[in-house]
C-alpha positions as CSV (number, residue, x, y, z in Angstrom):
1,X,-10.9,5.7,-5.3
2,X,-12.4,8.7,-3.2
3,X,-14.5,9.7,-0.8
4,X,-15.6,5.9,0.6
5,X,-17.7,5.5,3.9
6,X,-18.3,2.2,6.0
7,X,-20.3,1.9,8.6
8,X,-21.2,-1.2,10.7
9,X,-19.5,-3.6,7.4
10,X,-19.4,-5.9,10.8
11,X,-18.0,-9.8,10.0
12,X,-21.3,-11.4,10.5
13,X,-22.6,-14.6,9.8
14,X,-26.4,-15.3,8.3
15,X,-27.8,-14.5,11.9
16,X,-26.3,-11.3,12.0
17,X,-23.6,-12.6,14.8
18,X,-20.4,-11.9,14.9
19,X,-17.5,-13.8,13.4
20,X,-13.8,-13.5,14.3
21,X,-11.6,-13.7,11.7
22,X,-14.1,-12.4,9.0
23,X,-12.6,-11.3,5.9
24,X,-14.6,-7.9,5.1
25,X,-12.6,-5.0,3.4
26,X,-13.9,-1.6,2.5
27,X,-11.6,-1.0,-0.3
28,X,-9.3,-3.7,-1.9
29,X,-6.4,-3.5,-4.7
30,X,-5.4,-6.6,-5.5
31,X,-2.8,-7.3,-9.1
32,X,-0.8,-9.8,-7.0
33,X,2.0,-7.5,-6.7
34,X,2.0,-6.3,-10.2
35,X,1.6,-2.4,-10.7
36,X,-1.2,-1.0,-10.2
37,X,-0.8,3.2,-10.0
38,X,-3.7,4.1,-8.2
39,X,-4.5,7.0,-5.4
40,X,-6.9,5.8,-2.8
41,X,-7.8,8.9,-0.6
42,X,-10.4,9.6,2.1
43,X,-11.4,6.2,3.1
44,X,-13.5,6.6,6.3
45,X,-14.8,3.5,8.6
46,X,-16.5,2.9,12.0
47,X,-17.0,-0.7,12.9
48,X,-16.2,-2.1,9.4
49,X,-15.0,-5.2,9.3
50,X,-11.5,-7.0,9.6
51,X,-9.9,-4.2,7.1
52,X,-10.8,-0.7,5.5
53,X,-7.8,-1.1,3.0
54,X,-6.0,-3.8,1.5
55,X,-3.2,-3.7,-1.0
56,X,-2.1,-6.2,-2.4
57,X,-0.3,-4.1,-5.5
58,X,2.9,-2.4,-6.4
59,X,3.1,1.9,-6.5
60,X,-0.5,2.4,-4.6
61,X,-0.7,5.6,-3.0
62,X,-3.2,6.0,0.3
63,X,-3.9,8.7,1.9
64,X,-6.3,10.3,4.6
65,X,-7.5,6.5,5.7
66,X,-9.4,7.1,9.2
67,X,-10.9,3.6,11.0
68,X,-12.7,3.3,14.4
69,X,-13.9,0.2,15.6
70,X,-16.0,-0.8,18.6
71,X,-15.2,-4.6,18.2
72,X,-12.1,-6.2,19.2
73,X,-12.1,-8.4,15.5
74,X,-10.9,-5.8,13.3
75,X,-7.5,-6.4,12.5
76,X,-5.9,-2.6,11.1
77,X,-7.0,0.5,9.4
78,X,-4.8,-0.4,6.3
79,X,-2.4,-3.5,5.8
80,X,0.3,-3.3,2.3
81,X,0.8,-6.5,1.7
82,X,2.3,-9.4,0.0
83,X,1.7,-12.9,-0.2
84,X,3.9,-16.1,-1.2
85,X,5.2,-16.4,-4.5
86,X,4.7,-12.2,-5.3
87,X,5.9,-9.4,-3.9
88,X,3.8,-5.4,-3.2
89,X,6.5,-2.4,-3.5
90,X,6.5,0.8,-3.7
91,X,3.5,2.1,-2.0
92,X,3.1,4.9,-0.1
93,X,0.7,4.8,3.0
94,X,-0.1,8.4,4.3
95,X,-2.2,10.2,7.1
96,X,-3.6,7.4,9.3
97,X,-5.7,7.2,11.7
98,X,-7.2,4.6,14.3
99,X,-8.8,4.4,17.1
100,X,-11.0,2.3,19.4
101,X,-10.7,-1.7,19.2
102,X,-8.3,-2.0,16.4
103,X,-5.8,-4.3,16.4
104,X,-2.7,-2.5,14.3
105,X,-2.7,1.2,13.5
106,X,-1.1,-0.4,10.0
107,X,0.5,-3.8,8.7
108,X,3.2,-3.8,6.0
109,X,4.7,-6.9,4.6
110,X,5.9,-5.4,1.2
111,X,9.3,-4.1,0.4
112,X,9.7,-0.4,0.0
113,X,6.7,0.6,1.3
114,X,6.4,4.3,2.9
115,X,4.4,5.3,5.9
116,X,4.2,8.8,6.8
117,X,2.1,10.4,9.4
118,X,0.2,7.7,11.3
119,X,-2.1,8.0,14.8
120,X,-3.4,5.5,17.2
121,X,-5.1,7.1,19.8
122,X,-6.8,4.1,21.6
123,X,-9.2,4.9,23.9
124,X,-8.3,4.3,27.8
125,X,-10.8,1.7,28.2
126,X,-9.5,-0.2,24.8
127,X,-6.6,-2.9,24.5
128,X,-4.9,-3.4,21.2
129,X,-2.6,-5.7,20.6
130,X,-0.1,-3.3,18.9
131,X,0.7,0.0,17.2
132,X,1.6,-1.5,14.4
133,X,3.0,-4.3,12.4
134,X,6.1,-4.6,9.6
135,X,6.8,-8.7,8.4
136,X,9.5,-9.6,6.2
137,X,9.1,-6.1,4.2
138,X,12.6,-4.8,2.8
139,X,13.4,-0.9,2.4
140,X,10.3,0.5,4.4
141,X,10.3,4.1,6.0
142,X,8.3,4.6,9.2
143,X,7.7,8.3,9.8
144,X,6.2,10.9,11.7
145,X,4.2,7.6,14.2
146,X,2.2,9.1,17.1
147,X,0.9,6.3,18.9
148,X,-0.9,6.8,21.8
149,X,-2.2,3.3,23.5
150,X,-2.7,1.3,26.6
151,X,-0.9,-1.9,24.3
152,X,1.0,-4.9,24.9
153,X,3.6,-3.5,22.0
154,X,3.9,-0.5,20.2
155,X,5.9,-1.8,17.6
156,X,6.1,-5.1,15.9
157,X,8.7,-5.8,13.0
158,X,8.6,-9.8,13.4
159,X,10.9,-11.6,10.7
160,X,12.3,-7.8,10.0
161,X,15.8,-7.0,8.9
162,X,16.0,-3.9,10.7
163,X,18.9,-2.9,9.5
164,X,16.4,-2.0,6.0
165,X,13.9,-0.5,7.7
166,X,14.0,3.3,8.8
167,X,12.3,4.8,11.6
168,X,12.1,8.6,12.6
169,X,9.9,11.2,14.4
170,X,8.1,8.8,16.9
171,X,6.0,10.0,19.9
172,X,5.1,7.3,22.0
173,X,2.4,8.0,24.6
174,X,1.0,5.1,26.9
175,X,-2.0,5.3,29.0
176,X,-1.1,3.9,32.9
177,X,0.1,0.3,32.4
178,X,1.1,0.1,29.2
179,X,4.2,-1.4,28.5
180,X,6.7,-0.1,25.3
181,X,8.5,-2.0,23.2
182,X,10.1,-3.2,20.0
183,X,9.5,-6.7,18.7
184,X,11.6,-8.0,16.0
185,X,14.2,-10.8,14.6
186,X,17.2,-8.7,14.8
187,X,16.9,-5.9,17.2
């Protein structure tokens, strides 16, 4: 999957207003965890919905995923995920970028999952509520993270083994009043 634009894919209800919570995603693979070998590269969005990318598969690689929202209900750029009773692994998540009103730079609940080379630059005027997110995801590798953000968090590895998860090369830069930190079960 190439080469996809969104623009204004806004949660909306029959009236055209907005809905929080709304479920729209640009580009979505889904096997319940079972492999699915796929490259998903240059995904653009601006103001498109709660997610640009979803994976809910095992050995996906994205790349050069860029999101910008204007509305404070989009949830992240691009979230690897698992769900109950089966497990994503092995994806690799690379050159991200967000900006504006988006509420994670990335979210990974699968095990050994691979993010390399992710940006949030959130504007001055914006509030997000963090960089980014990691839930009960085994054997993940967080590299090269610039975040720059006026954010509550940066990072947020809630119900995280840190001791599995490795972290290098991260620039943290805060706009006045913003507050680091690392959230997590076991820090």
């Amino acid at each position: 999957v190439s080469d996809v634009y969104a623009e204004n894919l806004a949660n909306v209800n029959s009236s055209g207003v907005r809905i929080r919570g709304g479920g729209v995603k640009t580009v979505h693979a889904f096997s319940q965890g079972g492999v699915l070998p796929v490259l998903i590269e240059n995904i653009s969005g601006t103001n498109f919905g709660r997610r640009l990318v979803k994976i809910q598969s095992s050995g996906v690689t994205a790349r050069n995923i860029k999101g910008h929202s204007d509305f404070d209900d989009v949830l992240t750029v691009i979230a690897s995920q698992s769900d109950g009773s089966w497990v994503s692994s092995g994806n690799k998540l690379e050159a991200i970028t967000a900006t504006g009103k988006i509420g994670y730079g990335f979210v990974v609940t699968s095990n050994d999952t691979t993010v390399d080379g992710v940006t949030v630059d959130i504007n001055a005027d914006y509030i997000t509520r963090r960089g980014f997110q990691v839930q009960k995801a085994k054997g993940t590798r967080l590299k090269n993270l610039n975040l720059t953000a006026q954010v509550p968090m940066f990072f947020d590895l809630t119900s995280s083994d840190i001791n599995d998860i490795e972290i290098e090369n991260v620039t943290l830069n805060p706009y006045a009043g913003a507050s680091y930190g690392l959230l997590g079960s076991n820090p």
